[in-house]
Every structure is written in C-alpha cells, then in structure tokens.
C-alpha positions as CSV (number, residue, x, y, z in Angstrom):
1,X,0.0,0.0,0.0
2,X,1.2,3.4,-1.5
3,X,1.7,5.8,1.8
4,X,-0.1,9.5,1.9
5,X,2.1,12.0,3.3
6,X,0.2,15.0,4.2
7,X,2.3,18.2,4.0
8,X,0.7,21.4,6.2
9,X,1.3,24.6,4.6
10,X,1.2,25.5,0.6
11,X,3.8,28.4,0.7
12,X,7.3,28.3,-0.1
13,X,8.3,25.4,2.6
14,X,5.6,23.4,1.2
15,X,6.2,23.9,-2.0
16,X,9.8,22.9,-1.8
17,X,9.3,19.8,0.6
18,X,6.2,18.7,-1.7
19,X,9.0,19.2,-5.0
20,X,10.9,16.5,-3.0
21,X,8.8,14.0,-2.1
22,X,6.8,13.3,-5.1
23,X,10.6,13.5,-7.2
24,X,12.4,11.5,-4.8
25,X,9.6,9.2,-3.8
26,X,6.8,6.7,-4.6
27,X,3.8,8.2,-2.0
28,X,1.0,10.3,-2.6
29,X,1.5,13.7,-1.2
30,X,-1.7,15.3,0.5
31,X,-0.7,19.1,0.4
32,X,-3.6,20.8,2.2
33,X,-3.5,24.7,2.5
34,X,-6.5,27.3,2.8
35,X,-5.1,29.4,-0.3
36,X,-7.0,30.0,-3.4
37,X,-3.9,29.0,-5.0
38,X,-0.7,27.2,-3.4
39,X,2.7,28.5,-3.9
40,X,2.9,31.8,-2.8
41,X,1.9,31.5,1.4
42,X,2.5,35.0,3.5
43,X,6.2,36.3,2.1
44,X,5.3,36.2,-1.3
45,X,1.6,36.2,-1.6
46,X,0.8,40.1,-0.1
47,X,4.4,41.2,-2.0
48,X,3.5,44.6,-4.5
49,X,6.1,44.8,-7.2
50,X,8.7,47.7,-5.6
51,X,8.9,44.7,-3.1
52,X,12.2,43.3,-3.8
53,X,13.9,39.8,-2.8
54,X,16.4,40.2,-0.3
55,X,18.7,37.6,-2.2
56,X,19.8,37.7,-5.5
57,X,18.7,35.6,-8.4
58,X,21.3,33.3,-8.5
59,X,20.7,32.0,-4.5
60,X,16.7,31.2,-4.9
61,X,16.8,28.0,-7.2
62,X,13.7,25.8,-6.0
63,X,16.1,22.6,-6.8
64,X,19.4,21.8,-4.4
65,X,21.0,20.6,-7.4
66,X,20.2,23.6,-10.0
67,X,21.2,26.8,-8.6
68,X,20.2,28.3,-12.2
69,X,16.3,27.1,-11.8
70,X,15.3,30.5,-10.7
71,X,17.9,32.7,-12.6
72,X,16.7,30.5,-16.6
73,X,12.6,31.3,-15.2
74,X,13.2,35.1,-14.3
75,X,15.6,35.5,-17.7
76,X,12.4,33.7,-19.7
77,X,10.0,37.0,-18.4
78,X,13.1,39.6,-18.5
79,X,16.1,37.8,-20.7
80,X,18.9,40.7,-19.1
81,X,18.4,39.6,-15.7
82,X,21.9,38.6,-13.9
83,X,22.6,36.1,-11.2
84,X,22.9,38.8,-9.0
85,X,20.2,41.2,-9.3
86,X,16.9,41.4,-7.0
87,X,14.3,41.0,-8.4
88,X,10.4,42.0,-7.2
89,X,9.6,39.3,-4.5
90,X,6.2,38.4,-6.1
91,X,8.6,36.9,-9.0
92,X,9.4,34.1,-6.9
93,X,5.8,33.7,-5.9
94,X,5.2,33.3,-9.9
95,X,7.8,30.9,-9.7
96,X,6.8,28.7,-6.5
97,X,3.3,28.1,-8.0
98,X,4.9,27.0,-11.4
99,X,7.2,24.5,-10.0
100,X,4.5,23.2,-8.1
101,X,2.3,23.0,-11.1
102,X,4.6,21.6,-13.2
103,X,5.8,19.1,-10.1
104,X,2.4,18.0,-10.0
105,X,1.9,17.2,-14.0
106,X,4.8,15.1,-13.5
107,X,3.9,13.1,-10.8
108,X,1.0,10.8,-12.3
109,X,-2.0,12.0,-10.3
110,X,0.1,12.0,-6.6
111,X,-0.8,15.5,-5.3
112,X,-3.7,16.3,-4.4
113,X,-4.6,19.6,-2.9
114,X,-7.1,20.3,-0.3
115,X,-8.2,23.9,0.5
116,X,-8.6,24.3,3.8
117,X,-6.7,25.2,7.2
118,X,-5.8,22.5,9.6
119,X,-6.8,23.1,13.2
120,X,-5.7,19.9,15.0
121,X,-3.7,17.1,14.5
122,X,-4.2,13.6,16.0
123,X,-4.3,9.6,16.4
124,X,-5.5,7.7,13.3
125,X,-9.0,6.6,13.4
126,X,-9.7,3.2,11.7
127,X,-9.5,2.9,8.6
128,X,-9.6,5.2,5.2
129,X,-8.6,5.7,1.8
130,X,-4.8,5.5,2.8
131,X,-5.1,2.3,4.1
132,X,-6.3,0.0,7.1
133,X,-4.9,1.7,9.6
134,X,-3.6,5.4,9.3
135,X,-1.5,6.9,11.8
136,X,-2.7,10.4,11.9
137,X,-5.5,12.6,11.5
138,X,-6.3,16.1,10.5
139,X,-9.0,18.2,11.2
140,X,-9.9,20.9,9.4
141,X,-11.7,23.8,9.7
142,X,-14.3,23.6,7.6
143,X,-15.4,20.5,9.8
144,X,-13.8,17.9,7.3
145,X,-11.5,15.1,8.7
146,X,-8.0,14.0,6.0
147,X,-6.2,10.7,7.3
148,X,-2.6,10.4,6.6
149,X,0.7,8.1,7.3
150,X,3.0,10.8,7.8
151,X,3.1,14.6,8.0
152,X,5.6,17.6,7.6
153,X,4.2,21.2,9.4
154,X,5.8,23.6,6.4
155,X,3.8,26.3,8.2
156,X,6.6,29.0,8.2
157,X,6.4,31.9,10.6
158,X,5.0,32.4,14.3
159,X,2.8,35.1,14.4
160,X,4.0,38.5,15.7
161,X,3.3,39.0,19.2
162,X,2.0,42.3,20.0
163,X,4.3,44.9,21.1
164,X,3.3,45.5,24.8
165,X,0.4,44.5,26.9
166,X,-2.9,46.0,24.1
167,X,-5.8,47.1,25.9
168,X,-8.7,45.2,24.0
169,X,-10.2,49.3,22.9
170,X,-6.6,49.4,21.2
171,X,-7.1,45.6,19.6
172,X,-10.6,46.4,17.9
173,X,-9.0,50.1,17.0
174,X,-9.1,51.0,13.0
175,X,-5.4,52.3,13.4
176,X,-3.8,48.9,15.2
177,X,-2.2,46.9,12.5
178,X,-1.3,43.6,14.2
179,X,-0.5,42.2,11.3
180,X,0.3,44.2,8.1
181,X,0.7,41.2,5.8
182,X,-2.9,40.5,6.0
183,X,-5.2,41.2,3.1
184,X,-5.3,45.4,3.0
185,X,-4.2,45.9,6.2
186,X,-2.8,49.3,5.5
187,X,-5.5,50.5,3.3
188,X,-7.2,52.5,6.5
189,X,-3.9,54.6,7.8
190,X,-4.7,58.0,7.6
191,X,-2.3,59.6,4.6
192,X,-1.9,63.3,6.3
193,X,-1.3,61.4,10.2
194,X,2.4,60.0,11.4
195,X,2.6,56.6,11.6
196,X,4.6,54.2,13.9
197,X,5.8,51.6,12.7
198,X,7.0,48.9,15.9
199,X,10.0,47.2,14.6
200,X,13.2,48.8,12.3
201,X,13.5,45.2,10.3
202,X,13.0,44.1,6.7
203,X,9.0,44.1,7.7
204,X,9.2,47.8,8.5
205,X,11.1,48.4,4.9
206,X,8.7,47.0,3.2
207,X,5.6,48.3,4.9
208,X,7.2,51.9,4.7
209,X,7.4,51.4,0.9
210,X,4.0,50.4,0.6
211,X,2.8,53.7,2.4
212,X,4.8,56.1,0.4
213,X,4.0,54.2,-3.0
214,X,0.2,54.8,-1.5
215,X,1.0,58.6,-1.5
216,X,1.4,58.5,2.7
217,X,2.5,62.1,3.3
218,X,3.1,62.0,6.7
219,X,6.4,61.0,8.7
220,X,6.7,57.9,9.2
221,X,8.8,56.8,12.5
222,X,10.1,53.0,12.9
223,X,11.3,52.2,16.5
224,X,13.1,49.5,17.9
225,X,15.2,48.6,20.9
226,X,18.3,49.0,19.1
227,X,17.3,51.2,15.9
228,X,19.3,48.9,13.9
229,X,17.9,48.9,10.1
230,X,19.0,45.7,7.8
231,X,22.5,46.3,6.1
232,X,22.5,46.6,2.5
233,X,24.2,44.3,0.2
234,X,27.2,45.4,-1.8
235,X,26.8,46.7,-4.7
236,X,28.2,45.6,-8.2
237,X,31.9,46.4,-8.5
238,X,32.8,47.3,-4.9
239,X,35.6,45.8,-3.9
240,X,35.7,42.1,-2.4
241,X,37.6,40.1,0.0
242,X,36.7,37.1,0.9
243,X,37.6,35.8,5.1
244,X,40.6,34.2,5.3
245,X,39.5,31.9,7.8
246,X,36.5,31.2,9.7
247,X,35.3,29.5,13.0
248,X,34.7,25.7,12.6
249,X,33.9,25.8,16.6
250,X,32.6,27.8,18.8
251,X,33.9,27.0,22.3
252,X,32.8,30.5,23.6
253,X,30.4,33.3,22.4
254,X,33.5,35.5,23.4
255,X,35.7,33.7,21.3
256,X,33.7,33.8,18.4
257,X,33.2,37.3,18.1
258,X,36.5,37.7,18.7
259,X,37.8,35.3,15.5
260,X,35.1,36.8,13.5
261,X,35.7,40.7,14.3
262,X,39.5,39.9,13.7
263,X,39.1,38.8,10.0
264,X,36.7,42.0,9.0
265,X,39.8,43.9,10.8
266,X,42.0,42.4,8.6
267,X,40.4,43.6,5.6
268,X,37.9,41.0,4.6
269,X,34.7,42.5,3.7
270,X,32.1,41.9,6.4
271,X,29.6,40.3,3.9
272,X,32.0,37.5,2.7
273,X,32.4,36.7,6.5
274,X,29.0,36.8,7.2
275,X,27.6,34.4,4.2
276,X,30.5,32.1,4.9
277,X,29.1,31.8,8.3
278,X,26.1,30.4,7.2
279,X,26.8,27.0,6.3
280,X,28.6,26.6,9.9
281,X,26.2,29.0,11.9
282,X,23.9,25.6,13.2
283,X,27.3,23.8,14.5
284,X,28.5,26.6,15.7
285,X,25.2,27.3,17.6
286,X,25.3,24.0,19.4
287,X,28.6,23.7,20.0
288,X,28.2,27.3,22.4
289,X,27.1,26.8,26.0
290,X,23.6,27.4,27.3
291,X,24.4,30.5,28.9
292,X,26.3,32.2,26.2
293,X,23.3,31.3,23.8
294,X,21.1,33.4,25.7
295,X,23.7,36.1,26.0
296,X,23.7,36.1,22.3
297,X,20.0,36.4,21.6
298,X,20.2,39.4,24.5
299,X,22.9,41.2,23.0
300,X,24.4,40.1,19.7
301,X,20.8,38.4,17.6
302,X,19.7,42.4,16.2
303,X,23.0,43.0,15.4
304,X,23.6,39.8,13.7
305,X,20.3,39.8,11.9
306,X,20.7,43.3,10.3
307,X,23.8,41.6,8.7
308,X,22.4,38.5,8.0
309,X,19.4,40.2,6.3
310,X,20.2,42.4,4.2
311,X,18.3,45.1,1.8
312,X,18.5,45.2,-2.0
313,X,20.8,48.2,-3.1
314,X,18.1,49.8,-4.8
315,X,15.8,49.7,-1.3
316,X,19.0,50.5,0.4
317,X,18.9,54.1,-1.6
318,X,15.3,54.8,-1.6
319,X,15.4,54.3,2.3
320,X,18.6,56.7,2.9
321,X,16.9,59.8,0.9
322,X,13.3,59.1,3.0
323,X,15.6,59.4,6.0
324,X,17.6,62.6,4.7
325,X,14.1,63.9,3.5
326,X,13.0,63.5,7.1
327,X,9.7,61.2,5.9
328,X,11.1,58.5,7.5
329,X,12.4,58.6,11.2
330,X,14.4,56.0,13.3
331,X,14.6,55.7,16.3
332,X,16.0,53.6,19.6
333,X,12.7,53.0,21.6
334,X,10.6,50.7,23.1
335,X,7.0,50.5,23.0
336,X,5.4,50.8,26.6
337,X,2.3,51.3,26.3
338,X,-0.5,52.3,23.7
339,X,-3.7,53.8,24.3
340,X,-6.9,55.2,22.1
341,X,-6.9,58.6,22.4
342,X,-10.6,60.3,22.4
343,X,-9.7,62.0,19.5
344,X,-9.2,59.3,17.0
345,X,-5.3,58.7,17.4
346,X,-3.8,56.3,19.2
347,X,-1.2,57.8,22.5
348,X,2.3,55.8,22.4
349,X,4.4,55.9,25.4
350,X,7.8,55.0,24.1
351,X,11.0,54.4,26.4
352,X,13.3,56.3,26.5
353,X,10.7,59.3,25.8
354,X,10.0,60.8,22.4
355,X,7.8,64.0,22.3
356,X,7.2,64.2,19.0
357,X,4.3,62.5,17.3
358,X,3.4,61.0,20.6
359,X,0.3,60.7,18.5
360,X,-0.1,58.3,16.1
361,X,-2.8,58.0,13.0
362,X,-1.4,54.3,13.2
363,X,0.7,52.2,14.8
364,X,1.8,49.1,12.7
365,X,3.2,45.8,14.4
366,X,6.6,45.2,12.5
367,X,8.6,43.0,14.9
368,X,8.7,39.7,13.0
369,X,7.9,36.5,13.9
370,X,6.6,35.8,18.2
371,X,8.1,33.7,20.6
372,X,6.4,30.0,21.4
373,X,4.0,29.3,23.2
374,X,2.1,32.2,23.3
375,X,2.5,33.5,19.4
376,X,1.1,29.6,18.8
377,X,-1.8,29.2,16.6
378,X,-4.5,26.9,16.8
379,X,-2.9,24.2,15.6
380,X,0.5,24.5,16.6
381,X,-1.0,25.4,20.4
382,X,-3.1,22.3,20.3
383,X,0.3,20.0,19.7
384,X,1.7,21.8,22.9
385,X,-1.0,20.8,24.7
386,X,-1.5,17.4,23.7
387,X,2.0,17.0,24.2
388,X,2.9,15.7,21.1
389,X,5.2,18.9,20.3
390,X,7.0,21.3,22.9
391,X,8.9,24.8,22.0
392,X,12.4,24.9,21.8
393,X,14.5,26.4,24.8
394,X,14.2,29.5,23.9
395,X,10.9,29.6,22.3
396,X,12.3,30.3,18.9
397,X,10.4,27.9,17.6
398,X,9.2,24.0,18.2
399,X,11.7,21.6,19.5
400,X,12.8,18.9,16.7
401,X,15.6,15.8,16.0
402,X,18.2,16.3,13.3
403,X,16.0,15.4,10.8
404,X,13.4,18.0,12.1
405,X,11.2,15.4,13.5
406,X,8.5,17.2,16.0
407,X,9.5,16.0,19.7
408,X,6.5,15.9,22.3
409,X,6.7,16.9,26.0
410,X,8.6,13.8,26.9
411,X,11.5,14.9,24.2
412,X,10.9,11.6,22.0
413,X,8.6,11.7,18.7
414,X,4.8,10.7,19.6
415,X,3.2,11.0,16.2
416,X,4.7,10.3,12.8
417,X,5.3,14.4,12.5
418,X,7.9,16.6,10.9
419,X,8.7,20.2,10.4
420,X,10.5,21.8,7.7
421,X,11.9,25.9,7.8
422,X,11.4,28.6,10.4
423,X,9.7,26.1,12.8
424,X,12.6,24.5,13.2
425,X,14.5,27.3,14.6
426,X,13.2,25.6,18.3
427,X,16.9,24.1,17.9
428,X,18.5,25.1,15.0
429,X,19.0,28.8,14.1
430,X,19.6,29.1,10.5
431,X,16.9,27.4,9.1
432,X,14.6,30.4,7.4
433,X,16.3,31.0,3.9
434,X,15.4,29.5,0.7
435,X,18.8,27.5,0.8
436,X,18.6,25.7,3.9
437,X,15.2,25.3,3.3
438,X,15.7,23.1,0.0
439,X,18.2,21.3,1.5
440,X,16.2,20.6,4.2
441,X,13.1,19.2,2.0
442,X,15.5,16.8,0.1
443,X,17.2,15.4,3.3
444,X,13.6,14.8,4.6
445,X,12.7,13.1,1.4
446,X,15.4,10.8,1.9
447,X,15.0,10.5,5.7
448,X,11.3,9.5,5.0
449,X,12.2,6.6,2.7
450,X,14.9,5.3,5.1
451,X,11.9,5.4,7.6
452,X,10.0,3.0,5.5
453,X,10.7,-0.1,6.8
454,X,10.0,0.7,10.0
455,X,7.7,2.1,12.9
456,X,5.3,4.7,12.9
457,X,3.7,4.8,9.3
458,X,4.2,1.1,7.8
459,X,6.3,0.4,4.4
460,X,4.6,2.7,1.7
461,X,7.2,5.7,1.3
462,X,9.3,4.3,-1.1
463,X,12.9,5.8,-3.0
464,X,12.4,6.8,-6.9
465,X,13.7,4.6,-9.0
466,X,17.3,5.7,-10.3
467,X,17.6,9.2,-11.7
468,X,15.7,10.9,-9.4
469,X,11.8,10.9,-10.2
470,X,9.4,8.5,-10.6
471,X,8.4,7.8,-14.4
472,X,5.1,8.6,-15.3
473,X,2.9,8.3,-18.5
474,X,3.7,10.4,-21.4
C-alpha cells in the first residue's frame, strides 16, 4: 500500500518539501493549504512589485541541485536579468506556483490539494482511503477530517506578538495593524497622520514602501530597541575580499566574536564573513554553552540579523533619501504602552521618551515572527497541549531531531510528525532561507524513505527509482 504523506502549509516550505517527495519518492502527497492557490503562502503572496527579494537571483533555485532554476525562469519574463540582481519578491511567488504545477503534471496523479486550514492534528482513526490503519488525522476547519501516514508542518512563521500588553479598545481600533501582511491591512492609515511603525527590520522596509507608493505624506517613524535597520548588500563592483578563515567551533560566544571581528579587521569584507558563516552557523550554535546562547539572543541576535538580512541596493537608496528627507524617522525606543486617544489617534508611550508624534494616526506591528508558546496558533498550540510537540528552549520555535522530526513533551517523537523551515529554529537557528530550506526538503525526502521499513507509518514511502523521479505516463 502506497503511503499518503500530508504536507501542512502550501507556501514556499511546502512547495519545496512537496518538490521532493513526489521526485524523490513513490507516496501520494496530500498538500492541504486554505489558499485560493498554493505556492505563494504570506512572504510572497501580499508582496507589491517595488517589493524586492532580499537575495539575488542566483541564490533562490527551487532545486538543491540547479542553482540556475530561478535565474533561466526570471531571464524567460526579463532575458537581461543577472545572477545577482533582485528581483520583485512576487517573482518568486510566480515561480513557486509553477514549479509546483509543473511538479504536479509530472507526478501521475500524486498531489492532491485540499483547500482548507488544519486546526488539529491527532491519532489515526480506523481505517480510510490510505489504508487499514492510518496513523494520523487532520482536522480541518471547515469541519472535514483527511487521514494520513506521515506529515511535515511547512507552516513557516510564528505570528507576531504584540508589542506590549494591548488594551482590547486598542485591539478592535481601526489604526492597530497587528499584522500588516494580511489582506489590505494598511488600506485604512490615515495619509496626512504619522505613523509608527514597531519594529526597524525588513517588515518595516517593506511596509514603509507600501505607504509612500500609496501617497502617505506623513512621517513615518520605525522604533526598535536598538534602531538597527537591515544592512545593504554590496553593490556591483565594490571591492571584495573574501575571510581568510572562519570558526569551525565555537567554544565560547566571546571567542567567536572575537575570530570573527578579527578577519573584518583584517580587511575582509564583512559580507564574505557573514555568508560564509552560514553554512557553519547551526554547528556553531550548538557547540556554544547554554548560557552564552542566551547572552547572544540578548545582545548580539539584532546585530547579527541586520547583517544577516540584508536590503537590495536599490531599497538600500530609496530608504537613505526618506531618511535625509525626514519622511522617515528611526529611532531607539521601546513600546510601553499604547492607548486610544478620544480623538481618533492612538497615544504611544515610548522608552526612553519621544515628544514628538506621541500621536499616532497608526501604529503598525513590524517585529517579525513571536516567541512559542504564546504566538502559537490553533494548531500548533493544540500540539503543545496534547503533548505531542514542545517549544524549543528558547521559544524560537518547536523543539525537533536532526532530521526536524516534532518531539513531544517527553523529548521523544509521539506522532509520525515533521517540520520543515522557520519552525525548526526551536533548535536550530539558521533554518529560514530559501537554501537551507531546499536542502532541508530533500534530506527529509530521503529521511522518509529510510523510515519505511519501520515504525510509525508502515512500508509505503518508497525511494524513486534511479535518476531521481518516478516515471510517469507520457
């Protein structure tokens, strides 16, 4: 009996994970997602077109094995395009949804898409169309019940949590934006009223460019509690040198910064040191002690984030002459409190105190993905509390095996349950880029047919026959 794996999400994680396992294997994929259409999920799907990826062509292949895919698809709707130029972000969108379309021609009948959003996950019940006995259920929300013999969560993100404690007047309040990714979330701010945006990361880039190309004309101030915006990346022809050397271990937090401060002192450009980091940053992560990990995500995560992330050059610009123009302000702040004022506004008390444009027309929520358990959504919340799934130590995300397999409060694996991308950051803590992510969806492939001849799930998963994807009809 041919195995259903049911994959959890339809954007770019479950696209890429889907890619693999109906190329790399013989089961029927059951890709269920509440989209109208699959392939584009929250970073790609709200994207306008001055929206720009924040890597460059060459880096976003869909396939581990062709880094071109991406760069031959973007040079088929603009034929100049380079390897390294950055493209708008709802390109790749364009691009996710074709791969899985033309994934799914190729697979015989495998896929099978079902529109709708999962709410819990639980014990097979008896048996269904996947065989006698399936080991998991999902329930949905439109009441409907899918059985399954394996699943992967590809459900990216954590939602944000809010900035401070929100009075529930402030929650139902036309100019609170919790988040700004949903469906015309930013149609309502007033355009003559300052808006504060909570957050100074890639979020608060792109939700700044969205006002102004809405013809916002008042200032616009982004706070954070370092003010740190994303670097850019270098430009075309400025000079480059690469590290020469990098950590392989990280005995100490002190000692890393250390090695890696000395080699941009030497000359090497800080970029190059960063991006060969990446490869090594999970390693290096475990190998630190407990303590200095939480020193790091105190002190040294912003900083290494606006590195790590990084803006387009052309965003780069655009943002530096809003600045100089004095449209856009940033500033080190928190957020302590936020209250409706009985004029319409909403009254920000920021710390340390800013006077001006205490009063906001808005105030959008910019500050990225929330800490587990409380930014939980139904479904992942409901896996807490069954106990089948537990947050990471730090609450970065949920707390998974090397092969991203969900462990429950007990840290062993209760249900036949995986996770692909951000989730995964519970342990590991570079695990959000397109990359790592593709990597990730072919290892689980192949960790999923190893896992066939064993407990949970039976035999069905099986490995494509030699060259990499099972033959279909003509």
């Amino acid at each position: 009996m041919t195995e259903t794996v049911a994959v959890v999400g339809g954007g770019c994680s479950g696209v890429l994970v889907t890619r693999e396992l109906l190329r790399c294997t013989t089961a029927r994929v059951l890709l269920v997602d509440p989209a109208d259409a699959p392939g584009r999920g929250l970073a790609y799907g709200a994207a306008h077109p001055w929206h720009l990826l924040n890597s460059r062509v060459g880096a976003m292949s869909a396939d581990p094995d062709a880094g071109a895919g991406f760069l031959d698809w973007c040079r088929r709707r603009r034929p100049t395009v380079e390897p390294g130029d950055f493209v708008p972000r709802e390109w790749f969108g364009d691009y996710l949804q074709e791969t899985l379309r033309e994934t799914a021609a190729a697979a015989g009948g495998r896929l099978r898409v079902h529109r709708a959003r999962v709410t819990r996950i639980t014990t097979g019940d008896g048996p269904s169309d996947t065989g006698p006995d399936p080991a998991v259920g999902l329930e949905l929300d439109d009441g409907g019940r899918l059985d399954a013999d394996r699943i992967v969560l590809a459900i990216g993100h954590a939602a944000p949590a809010d900035p401070c404690r929100i009075d529930p007047t402030v929650r139902d309040h036309p100019g609170y934006i919790a988040d700004p990714w949903r469906p015309a979330a930013l149609a309502g701010v007033p355009a003559d009223r300052p808006v504060l945006l909570v957050g100074t990361g890639l979020t608060a880039i792109d939700v700044t460019l969205s006002l102004i190309r809405s013809g916002h004309g008042g200032p616009i101030v982004a706070v954070s509690r370092h003010g740190l915006l994303p670097r850019m990346h270098r430009r075309r022809g400025m000079p480059f040198r690469p590290p020469t050397e990098l950590p392989e271990t990280a005995p100490s937090l002190r000692g890393l910064v250390r090695q890696v401060r000395a080699q941009v002192a030497g000359g090497a450009d800080w970029r190059a040191v960063v991006d060969g980091l990446r490869p090594r940053v999970d390693a290096l992560w475990a190998d630190l002690p407990a303590a200095d990990r939480d020193r790091f995500l105190r002190h040294l995560a912003r900083h290494w984030e606006v590195h790590r992330h990084r803006m387009a050059p052309e965003v780069a610009d655009e943002v530096a002459r809003l600045r100089v123009e004095g449209r856009l302000v940033v500033r080190a702040a928190a957020v302590r409190g936020i209250a409706a004022h009985p004029e319409g506004d909403l009254r920000v008390t920021l710390d340390p105190g800013y006077d001006d444009h205490i009063r906001f027309g808005a105030v959008v929520n910019c500050t990225g993905p929330g800490a587990l358990p409380r930014s939980a959504d139904r479904l992942v919340g409901g896996l807490v509390a069954d106990g089948v799934a537990r947050p990471g130590p730090h609450g970065l995300g949920l707390d998974v095996a090397d092969d991203g397999a969900v462990l429950g409060r007990d840290g062993h694996q209760i249900l036949p349950l995986w996770t692909i991308g951000p989730p995964r950051r519970g342990r590991f803590f570079e695990t959000t880029a397109v990359p790592e992510i593709r990597a990730q969806a072919r290892a689980l492939a192949v960790r999923l047919t190893a896992e066939a001849d064993g407990p949970p799930g039976g035999s069905g998963v099986r490995p494509a026959p030699a060259g990499g994807q099972v033959p279909v009809p003509a």
